[in-house]
C-alpha positions as CSV (number, residue, x, y, z in Angstrom):
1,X,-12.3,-16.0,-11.8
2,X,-13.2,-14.4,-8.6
3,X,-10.3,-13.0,-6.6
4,X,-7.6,-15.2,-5.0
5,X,-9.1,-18.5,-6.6
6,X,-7.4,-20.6,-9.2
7,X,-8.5,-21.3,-12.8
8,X,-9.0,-24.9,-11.5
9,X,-11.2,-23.8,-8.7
10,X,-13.1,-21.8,-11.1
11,X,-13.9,-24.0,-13.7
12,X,-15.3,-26.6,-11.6
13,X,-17.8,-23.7,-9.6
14,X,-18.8,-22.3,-12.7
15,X,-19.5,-26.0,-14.4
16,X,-21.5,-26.9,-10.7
17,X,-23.5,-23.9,-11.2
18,X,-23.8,-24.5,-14.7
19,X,-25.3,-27.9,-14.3
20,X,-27.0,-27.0,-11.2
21,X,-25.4,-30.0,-9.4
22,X,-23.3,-30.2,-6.2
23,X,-19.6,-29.7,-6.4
24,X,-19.3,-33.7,-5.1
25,X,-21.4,-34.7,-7.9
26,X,-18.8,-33.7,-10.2
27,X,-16.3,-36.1,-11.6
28,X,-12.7,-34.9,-10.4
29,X,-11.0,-32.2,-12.8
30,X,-7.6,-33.6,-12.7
31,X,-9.0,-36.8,-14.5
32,X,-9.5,-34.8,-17.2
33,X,-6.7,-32.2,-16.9
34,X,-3.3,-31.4,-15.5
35,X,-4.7,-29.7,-12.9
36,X,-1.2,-28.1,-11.6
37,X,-0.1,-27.4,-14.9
38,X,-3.5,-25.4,-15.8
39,X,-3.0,-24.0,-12.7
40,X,0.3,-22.2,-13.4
41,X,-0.7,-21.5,-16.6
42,X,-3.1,-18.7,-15.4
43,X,-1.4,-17.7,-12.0
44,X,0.8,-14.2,-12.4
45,X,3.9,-14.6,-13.1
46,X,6.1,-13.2,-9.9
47,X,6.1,-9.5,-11.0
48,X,2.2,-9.8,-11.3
49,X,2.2,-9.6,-15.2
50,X,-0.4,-12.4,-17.1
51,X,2.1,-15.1,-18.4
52,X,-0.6,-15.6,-21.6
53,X,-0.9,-12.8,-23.2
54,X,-3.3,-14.1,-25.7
55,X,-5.3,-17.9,-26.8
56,X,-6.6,-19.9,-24.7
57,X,-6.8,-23.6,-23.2
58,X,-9.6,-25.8,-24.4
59,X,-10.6,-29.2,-22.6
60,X,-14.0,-31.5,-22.1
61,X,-14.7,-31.5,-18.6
62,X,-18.2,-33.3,-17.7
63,X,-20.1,-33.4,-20.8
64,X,-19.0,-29.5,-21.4
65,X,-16.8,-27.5,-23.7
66,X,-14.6,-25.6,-21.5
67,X,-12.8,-22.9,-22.6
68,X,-10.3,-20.3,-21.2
69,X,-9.1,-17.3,-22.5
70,X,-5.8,-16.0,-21.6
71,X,-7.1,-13.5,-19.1
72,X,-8.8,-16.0,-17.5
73,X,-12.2,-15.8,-18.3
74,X,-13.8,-19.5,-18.0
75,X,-16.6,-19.9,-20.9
76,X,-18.9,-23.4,-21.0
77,X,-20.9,-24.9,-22.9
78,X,-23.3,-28.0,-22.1
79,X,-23.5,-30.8,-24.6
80,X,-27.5,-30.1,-24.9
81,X,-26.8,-26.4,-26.0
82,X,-26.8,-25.0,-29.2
């Protein structure tokens, strides 16, 4: 995730860029996912510190595995990959 973006924003740049096809092009995340819920999953709790502090959340999202680790890192994986 890049600074000051949410887990939700992230996923859905990093599957756009993954799929080389325009963020409108994508079917909406929150069909797929609690959106909010994922959302405050990964924030910082209100004295900063990580509210996972390990696993991870693991969903289909657009013909992809997504995946994301409790720091936050978004990993994905396109039906048509090995």
């Amino acid at each position: 995730m890049q600074e000051n973006e949410s887990v939700t924003e992230a996923v859905v740049r990093d599957v756009s860029a993954e799929k080389e096809s325009p963020l409108t092009e994508l079917e909406s995340l929150y069909s797929v996912v609690e959106t909010d819920a994922l959302n405050t999953l990964f924030a910082p709790q209100v004295n900063g510190d990580r509210r996972m502090a390990n696993g991870a959340v693991a969903f289909r999202y657009s013909e992809c595995d997504i995946r994301i680790t409790h720091d936050g890192k978004v990993l994905i994986k396109e039906d048509d990959e090995e």
